[in-house]
N, C-alpha and C positions, 0 to 999 in steps of 0.2 A: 504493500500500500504506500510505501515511502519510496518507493524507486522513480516516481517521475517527480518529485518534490528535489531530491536527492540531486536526479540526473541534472535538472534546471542549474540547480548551484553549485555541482561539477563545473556546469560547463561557465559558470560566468568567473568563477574562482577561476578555473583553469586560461580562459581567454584572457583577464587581468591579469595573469600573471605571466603567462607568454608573452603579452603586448608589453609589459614593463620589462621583459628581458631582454626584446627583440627593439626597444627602443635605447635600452643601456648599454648593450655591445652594437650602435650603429646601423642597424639591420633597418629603422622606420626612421630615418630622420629628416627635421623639419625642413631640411634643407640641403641640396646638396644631393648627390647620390648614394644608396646603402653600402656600406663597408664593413668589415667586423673589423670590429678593435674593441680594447676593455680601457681605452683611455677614462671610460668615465667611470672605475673604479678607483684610477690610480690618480684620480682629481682630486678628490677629500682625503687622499690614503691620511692624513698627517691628522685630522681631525676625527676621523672615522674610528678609532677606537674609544676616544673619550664618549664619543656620544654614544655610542653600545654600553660601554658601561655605565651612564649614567642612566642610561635609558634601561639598563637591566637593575639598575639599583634603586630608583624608583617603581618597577614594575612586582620586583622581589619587597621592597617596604610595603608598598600597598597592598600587595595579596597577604604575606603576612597578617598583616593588622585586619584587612579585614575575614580572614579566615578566625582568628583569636573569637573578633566582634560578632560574625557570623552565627559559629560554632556556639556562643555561648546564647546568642540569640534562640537559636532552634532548643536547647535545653532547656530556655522559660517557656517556647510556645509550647513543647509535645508536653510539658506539665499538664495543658488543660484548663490551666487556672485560669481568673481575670486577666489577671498582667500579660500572662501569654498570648491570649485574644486581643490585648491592643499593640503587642509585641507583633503581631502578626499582622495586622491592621497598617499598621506603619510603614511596616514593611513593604508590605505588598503596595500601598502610596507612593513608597519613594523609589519603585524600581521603572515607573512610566516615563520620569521625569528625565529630560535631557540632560547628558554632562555639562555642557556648554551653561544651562540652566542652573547648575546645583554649582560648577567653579564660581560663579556670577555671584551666589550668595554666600560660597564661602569667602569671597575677596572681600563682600562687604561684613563678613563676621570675621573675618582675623586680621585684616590689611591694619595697619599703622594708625589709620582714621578713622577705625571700622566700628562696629557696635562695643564689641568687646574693648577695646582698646578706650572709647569713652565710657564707659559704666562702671571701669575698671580704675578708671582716671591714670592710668599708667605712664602717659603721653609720651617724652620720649622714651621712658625707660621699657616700651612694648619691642618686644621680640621682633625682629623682619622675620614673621612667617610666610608671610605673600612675596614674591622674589629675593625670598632670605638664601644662606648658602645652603643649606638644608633641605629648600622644597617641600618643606612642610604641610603647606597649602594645599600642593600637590595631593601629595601621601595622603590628608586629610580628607580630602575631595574623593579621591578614588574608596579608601576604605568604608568611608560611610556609604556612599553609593551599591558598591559591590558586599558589601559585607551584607544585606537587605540581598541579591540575589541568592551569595551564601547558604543565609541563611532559610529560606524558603524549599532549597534542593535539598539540604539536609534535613528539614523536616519532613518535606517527602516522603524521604528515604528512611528517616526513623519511625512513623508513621504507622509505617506496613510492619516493621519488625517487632520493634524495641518492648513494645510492652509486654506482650510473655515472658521474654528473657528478663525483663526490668523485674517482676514480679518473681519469677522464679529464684533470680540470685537474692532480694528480700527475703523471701521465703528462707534460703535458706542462711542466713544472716550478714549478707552481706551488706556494708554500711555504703551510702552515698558513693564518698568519692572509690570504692573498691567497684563498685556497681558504672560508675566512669570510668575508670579504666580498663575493665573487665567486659564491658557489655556496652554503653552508648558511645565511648570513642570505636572501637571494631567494629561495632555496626556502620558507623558513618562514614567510617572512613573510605571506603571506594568512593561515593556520594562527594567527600572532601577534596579528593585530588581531583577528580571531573571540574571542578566547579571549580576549585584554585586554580586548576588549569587554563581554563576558560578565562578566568580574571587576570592572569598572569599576561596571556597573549593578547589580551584586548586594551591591557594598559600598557604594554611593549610599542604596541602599534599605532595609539592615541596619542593626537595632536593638541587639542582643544584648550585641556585643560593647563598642559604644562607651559601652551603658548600662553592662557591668560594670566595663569597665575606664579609662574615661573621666572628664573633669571633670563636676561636678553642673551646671557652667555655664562657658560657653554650651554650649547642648546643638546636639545634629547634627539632622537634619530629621525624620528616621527616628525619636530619640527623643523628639523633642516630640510628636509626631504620637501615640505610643505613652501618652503623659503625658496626652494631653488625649482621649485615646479613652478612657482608665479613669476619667477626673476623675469626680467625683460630682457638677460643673455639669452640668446638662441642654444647655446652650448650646455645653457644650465638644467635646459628638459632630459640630454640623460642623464646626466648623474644624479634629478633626483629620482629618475627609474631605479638606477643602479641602490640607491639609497633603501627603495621600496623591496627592490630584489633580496637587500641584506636581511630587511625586517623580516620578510618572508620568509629566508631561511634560518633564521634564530628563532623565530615561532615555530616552525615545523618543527627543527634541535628538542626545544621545551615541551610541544605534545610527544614527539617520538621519546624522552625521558622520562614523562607521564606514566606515558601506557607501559613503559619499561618497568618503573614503579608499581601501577596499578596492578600487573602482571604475577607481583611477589605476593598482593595482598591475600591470603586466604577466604577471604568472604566472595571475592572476585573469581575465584578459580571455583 
């Protein structure tokens, strides 16, 4: 039932991705006749590692934190209780809501002039967390966002399982946190790396928020990429191909390590 759903986004991933490869080694360009060359690799070569790394060390901070926020989120909803019904409620609100949307009002809740910043009266002595060296804002913006996805997939997933097994190790005196590590972390956990997964490679490859709320330098991969596909050089459309090709293949890297992962889990086998 999912194979023309499926086949659709094969093929438009697949076409994006051969058009930015085929426009990065020369093969489509805007000018000029087709050539293969990797010149427009070895254009940013000198730039090109910091922004991988920062663009993996933001994508690594923010799946973290919102894994942590996630994870402990699903633990108050599958309770049942009130709290978990508006823990759920919230959640499911802030997953509709655009990135671009949700950086916009964390700029105005952490920035230097921001709400916090006067209610706090901290005035200069407030933190640069909006283009501070940290990326804060960043990290911020992603984790609340994604940690609301998170959390929603691992309720899911705990849903179906968790409560026989929750009941049975009570039953047979196992205390809270023995019953978390024993029963609702293994349960989740396939359910966790999917969805870490998923957050990991969508914040690797997102522009938006590091452009809004980010340093003008060094930039993340995502926003150079964005930078040098608007330039007004003719020269600068492949290498931000080439730029998109890298992202592309450091996400693949991350799912293929994933599923590499996911593979050892026992609940998954």
């Amino acid at each position: 039932m999912a194979a023309p759903a499926v086949a659709v986004a094969a093929f438009v991933v697949a076409g994006g991705l051969l058009t930015a490869t085929a426009q990065s080694m020369g093969l489509m360009p805007l000018v000029g006749s087709p050539a293969l060359t990797g010149e427009a690799y070895g254009a940013r070569a000198a730039e090109l590692p910091g922004a991988v790394g920062l663009s993996l060390a933001i994508a690594a901070a923010s799946t973290i934190a919102a894994v942590i926020i996630g994870f402990a989120a699903a633990l108050v909803i599958v309770q049942g209780r009130w709290c978990g019904r508006v823990v759920a409620a919230v959640s499911t609100l802030t997953i509709p809501f655009p990135h671009i949307v949700g950086a916009a009002s964390v700029g105005l809740l952490l920035s230097d002039s921001g709400l916090l910043a006067r209610w706090s009266g901290a005035g200069e002595a407030w933190p640069a967390l909006v283009g501070g060296p940290l990326w804060l804002a960043v990290i911020a913006d992603y984790a609340w966002k994604e940690s609301a996805f998170i959390a929603l997939v691992v309720t899911g997933s705990l849903l179906t399982r968790s409560t026989a097994y929750d009941e049975t190790a009570a039953l047979l005196g196992a205390g809270r946190l023995r019953r978390l590590r024993h029963v609702l972390v293994p349960l989740s956990l396939p359910a966790l790396i999917v969805s870490a997964t998923i957050v990991f490679v969508y914040t690797f490859g997102s522009y938006e928020v590091a452009w809004l709320l980010g340093r003008p330098y060094p930039e993340p991969l995502p926003v150079m990429a964005l930078r040098l596909f608007g330039s007004a050089s003719l020269t600068s459309r492949p290498e931000a191909a080439a730029l998109a090709v890298v992202t592309t293949l450091v996400s693949f890297a991350a799912a293929a390590a994933a599923f590499g992962l996911l593979r050892r889990v026992p609940l998954w086998r």
